[in-house]
C-alpha positions in Angstrom: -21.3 7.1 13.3 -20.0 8.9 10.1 -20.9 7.4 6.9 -18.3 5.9 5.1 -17.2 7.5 2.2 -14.1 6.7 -0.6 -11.7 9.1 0.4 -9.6 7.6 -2.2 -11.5 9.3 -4.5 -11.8 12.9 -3.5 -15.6 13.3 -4.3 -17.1 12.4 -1.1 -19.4 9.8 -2.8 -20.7 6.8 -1.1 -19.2 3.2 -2.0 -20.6 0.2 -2.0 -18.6 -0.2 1.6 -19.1 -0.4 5.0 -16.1 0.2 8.1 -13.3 -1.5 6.8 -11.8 -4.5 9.2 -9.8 -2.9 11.8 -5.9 -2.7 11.9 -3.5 -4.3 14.0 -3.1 -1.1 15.5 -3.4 2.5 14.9 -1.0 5.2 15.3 -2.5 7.9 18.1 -0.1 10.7 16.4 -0.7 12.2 12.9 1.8 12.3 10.1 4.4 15.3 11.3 5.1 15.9 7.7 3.2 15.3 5.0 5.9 14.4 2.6 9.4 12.7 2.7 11.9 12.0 0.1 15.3 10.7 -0.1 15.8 12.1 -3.5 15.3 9.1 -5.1 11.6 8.2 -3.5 8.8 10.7 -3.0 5.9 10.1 -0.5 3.0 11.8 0.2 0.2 11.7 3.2 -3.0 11.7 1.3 -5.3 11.2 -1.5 -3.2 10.8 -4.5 -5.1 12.4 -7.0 -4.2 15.4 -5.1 0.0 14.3 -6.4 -0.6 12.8 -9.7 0.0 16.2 -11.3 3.4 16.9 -9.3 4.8 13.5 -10.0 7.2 12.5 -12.7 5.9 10.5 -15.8 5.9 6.9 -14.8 7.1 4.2 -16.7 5.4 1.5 -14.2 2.4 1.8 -12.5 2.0 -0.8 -9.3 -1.6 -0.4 -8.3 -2.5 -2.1 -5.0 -5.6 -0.6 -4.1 -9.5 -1.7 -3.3 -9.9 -5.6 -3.8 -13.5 -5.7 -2.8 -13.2 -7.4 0.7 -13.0 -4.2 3.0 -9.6 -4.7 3.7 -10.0 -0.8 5.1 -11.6 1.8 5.6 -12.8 2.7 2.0 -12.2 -0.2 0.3 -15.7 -1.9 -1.4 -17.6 -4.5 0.2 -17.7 -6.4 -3.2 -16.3 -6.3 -6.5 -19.3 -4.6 -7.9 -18.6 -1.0 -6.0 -15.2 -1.7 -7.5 -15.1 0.3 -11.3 -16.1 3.3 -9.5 -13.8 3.4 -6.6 -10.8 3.4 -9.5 -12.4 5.4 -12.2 -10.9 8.8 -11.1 -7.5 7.0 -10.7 -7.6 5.2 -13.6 -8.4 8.3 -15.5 -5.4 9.9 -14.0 -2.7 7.0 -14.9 -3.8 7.0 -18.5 -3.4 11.1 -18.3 0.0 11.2 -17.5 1.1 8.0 -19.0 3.7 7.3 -22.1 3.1 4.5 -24.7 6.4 3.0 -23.0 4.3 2.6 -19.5 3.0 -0.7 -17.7 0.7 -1.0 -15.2 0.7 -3.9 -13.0 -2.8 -4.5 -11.8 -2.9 -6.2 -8.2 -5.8 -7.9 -7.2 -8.8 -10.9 -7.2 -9.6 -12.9 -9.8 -13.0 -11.4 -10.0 -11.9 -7.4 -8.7 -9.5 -7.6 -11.7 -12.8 -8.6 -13.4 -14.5 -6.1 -12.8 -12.2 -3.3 -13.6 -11.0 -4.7 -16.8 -13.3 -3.0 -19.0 -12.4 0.4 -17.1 -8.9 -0.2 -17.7 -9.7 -0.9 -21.7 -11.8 1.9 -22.1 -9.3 4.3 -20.7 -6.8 3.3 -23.3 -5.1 0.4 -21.4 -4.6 -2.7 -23.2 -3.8 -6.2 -21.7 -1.1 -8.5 -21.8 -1.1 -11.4 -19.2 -2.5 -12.5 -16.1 0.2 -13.7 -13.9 -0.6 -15.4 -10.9 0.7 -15.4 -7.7 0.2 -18.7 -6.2 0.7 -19.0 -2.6 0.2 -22.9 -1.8 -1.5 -24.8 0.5 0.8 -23.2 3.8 -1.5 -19.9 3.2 -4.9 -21.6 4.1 -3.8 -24.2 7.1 -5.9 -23.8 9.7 -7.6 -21.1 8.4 -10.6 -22.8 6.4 -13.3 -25.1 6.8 -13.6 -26.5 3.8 -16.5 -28.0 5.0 -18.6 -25.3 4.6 -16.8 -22.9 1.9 -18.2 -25.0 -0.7 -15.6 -23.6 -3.0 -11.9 -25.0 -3.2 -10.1 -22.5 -0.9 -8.2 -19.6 -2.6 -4.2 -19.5 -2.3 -3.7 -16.7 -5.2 -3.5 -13.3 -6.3 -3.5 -11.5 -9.4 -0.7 -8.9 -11.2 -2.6 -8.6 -14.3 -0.3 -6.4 -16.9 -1.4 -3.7 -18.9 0.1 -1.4 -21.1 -1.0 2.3 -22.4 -1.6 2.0 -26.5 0.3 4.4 -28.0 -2.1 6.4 -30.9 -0.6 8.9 -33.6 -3.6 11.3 -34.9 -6.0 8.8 -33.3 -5.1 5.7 -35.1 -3.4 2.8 -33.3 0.2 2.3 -34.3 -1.1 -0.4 -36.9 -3.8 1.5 -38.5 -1.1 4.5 -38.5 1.4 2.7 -40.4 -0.6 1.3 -43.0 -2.1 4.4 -43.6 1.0 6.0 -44.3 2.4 3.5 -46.6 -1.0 4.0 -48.1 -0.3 8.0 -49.3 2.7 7.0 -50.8 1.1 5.8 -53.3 3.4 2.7 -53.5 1.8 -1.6 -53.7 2.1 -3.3 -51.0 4.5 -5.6 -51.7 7.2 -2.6 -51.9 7.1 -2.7 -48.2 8.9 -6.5 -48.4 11.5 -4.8 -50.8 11.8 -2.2 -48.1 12.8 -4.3 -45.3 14.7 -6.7 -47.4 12.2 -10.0 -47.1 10.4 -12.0 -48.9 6.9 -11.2 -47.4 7.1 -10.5 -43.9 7.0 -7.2 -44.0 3.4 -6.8 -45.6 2.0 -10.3 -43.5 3.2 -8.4 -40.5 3.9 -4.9 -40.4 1.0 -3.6 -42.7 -1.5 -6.5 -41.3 -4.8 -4.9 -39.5 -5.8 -7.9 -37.2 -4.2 -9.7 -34.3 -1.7 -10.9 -36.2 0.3 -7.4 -37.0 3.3 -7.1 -35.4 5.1 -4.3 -34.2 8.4 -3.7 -36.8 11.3 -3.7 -34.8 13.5 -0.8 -35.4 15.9 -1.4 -38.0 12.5 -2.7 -39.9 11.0 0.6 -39.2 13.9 2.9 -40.3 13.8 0.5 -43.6 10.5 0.9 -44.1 10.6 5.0 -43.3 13.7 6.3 -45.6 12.0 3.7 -48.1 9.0 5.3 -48.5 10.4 8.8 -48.4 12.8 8.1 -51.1 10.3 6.3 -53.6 6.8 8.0 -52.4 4.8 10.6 -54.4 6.7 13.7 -53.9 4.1 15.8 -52.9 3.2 13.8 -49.9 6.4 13.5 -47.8 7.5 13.4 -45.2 6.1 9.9 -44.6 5.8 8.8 -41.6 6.2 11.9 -39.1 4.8 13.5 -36.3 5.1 16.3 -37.1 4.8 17.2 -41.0 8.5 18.5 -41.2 10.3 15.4 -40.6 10.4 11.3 -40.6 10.0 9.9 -37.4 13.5 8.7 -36.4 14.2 5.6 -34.9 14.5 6.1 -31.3 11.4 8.2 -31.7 9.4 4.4 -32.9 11.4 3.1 -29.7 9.8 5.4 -27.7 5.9 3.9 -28.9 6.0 0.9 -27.0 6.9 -0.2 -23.4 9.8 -1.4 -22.3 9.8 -6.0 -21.0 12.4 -8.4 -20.5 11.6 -11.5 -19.5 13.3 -12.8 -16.9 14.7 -15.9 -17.8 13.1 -19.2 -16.1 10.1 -17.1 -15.1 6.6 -17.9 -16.1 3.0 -16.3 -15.6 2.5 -18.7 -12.5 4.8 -17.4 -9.4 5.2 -20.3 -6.8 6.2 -18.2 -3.6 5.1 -18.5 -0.2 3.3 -16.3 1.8 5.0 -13.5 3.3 7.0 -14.6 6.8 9.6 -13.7 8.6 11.8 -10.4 8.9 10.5 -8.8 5.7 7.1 -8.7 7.1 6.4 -5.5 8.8 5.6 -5.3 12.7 5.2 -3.3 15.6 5.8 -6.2 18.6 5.4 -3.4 20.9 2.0 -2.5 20.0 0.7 -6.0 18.3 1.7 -9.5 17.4 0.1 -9.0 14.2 1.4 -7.7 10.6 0.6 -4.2 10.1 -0.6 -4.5 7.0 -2.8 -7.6 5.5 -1.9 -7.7 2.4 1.8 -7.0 2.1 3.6 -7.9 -0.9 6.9 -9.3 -1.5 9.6 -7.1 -2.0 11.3 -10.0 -4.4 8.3 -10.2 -7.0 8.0 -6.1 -6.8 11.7 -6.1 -8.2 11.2 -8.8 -10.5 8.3 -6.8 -12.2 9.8 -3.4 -11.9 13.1 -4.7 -13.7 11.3 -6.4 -15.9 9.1 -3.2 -17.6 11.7 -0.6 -16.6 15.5 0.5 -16.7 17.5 2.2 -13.9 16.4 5.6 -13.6 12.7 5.0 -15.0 9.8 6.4 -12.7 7.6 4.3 -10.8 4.1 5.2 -9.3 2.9 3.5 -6.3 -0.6 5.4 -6.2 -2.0 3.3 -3.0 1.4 3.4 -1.5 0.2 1.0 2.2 3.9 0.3 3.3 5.5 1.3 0.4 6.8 -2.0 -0.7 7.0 -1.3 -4.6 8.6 2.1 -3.9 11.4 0.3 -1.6 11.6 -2.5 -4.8 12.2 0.5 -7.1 14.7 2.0 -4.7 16.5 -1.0 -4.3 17.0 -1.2 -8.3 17.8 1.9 -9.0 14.7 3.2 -10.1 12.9 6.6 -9.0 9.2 6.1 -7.1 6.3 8.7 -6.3 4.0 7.1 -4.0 0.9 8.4 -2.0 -1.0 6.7 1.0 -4.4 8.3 2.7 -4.1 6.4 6.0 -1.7 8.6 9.2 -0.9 5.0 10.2 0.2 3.2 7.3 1.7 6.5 5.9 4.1 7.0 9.2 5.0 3.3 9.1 5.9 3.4 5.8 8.1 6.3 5.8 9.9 5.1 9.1 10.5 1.6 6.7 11.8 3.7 4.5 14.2 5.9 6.3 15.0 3.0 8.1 14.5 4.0 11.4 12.8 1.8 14.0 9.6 1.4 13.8 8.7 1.9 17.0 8.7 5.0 18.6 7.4 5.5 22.0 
């Protein structure tokens, strides 16, 4: 038999992975394209660090890829095969990411684990662990709690990240402070600045975890400040480009986008996925076509949450192309690849909305 490799990641190395657990079924015809789009969601049969290149900038990132368990062909037998399996992709996202993207990171407890310091040392920065608890309906009949030893798992994680933004190298903290520095001006000017008492040095300037990011109004202050009662010879304070002070919308643009969702916490109490949403072929099996399906309702709720109508979302391990359906269905734009002919054709016939049976 061939030896498994990660196609995922283009360079024919060997994972820690054996034959992934078979499908429900499998698809005898190839993909007859290799792309489809609607205009508003692009997908594309393959590797897709073969696309990333071709793909708009994304302002969310839904990564569903290897948990560890070999749920296919390629995926890791364990979390520790698991850093290298994302490392090329990883690498990718925080190439062609802006300090206004998120990535929501889907996985185990202990695959998100294991990746986490990957995802720190590309330049990713965490922000919360929200768990998806599925309650006791998702392990009835299914364990033996017995013999686990282990209380039986009902959740998932969608860990968020975002990509730091970094001006000449320095984080956005160590960049401001460092420009009110050359002006030559105390400190406490930067309260006078902003028009309060002393929240604007406490918080703005501060260099540990409890600086805060100066909203914008605070930032203009703090900018036409500084260029109006700086040294001379140093300005223009605070730019990007030596000619001229950052502007407002240009600060914006440093940090993602979130809106809470209001009566929403980190802990999502949804069922399992059931009923008409969940993807079948009765034709060809009783089963779900894909194990780990998400729901389209959380995919919208986290997509509308880090992005606005129009943003660009990547769905870099597409499966069934759930997140790119959430984005469509917001009003968002999706790129999404997927390496297996099966789950690809499904997919796009989900999509298109066409049956998904065709004889």
């Amino acid at each position: 038999m061939e030896k498994a490799t990660d196609k995922r990641k283009g360079n024919g190395a060997s994972p820690t992975s054996t034959v992934g657990r078979g499908k429900a079924f499998v698809l005898a015809t190839e993909p007859e394209e290799a792309s489809w789009t609607d205009g508003r969601v692009s997908l594309q049969y393959g590797d897709s660090m073969h696309f990333y290149a071709g793909w708009d900038r994304p302002t969310a990132i839904v990564s569903d890829g290897a948990y560890g368990i070999l749920g296919f062909e390629g995926d890791t037998s364990d979390h520790l095969g698991m850093p290298d399996w994302y490392e090329s992709h990883v690498r990718e996202w925080s190439r062609w990411a802006t300090p206004q993207t998120t990535l929501w990171f889907w996985n185990s407890e202990i695959g998100w684990a294991a990746v986490h310091p990957l995802l720190e040392k590309c330049g990713w920065r965490y922000v919360n662990a929200n768990v998806w608890n599925k309650g006791k309906a998702h392990i009835a009949g299914n364990v033996n709690t017995a013999k686990i030893r282990r209380f039986p798992v009902v959740t998932e994680l969608c860990v968020q990240y975002v990509f730091e933004a970094r001006i000449g190298g320095s984080s956005l903290k160590e960049w401001l402070l460092k420009e009110w520095k050359r002006t030559g001006l105390p400190r406490r000017c930067a309260n006078e600045a902003c028009g309060v008492k002393d929240a604007a040095v406490r918080k703005y300037l501060d260099q540990g975890h409890l600086w805060y990011y100066p909203p914008v109004d605070m930032f203009v202050r703090l900018v036409e400040y500084a260029n109006a009662h700086g040294r001379p010879e140093g300005r223009p304070y605070f730019s990007l480009d030596g000619v001229r002070a950052m502007r407002g919308e240009e600060w914006d643009a440093m940090r993602s986008k979130f809106r809470c969702p209001v009566g929403h916490t980190n802990v999502w109490d949804r069922n399992p996925l059931h009923g008409a949403e969940r993807v079948r072929m009765p034709q060809l099996s009783g089963k779900a076509a894909h194990l780990n399906q998400k729901p389209l309702d959380l995919l919208r709720m986290i997509i509308e949450a880090s992005t606005d109508p129009g943003d660009v979302v990547w769905e870099p391990f597409g499966g069934l192309f759930s997140a790119s359906l959430a984005a469509r269905q917001t009003g968002r734009r999706a790129f999404a690849g997927e390496i297996d002919p099966t789950y690809f054709q499904v997919g796009v016939r989900r999509l298109a909305g066409e049956e998904l049976f065709v004889p």
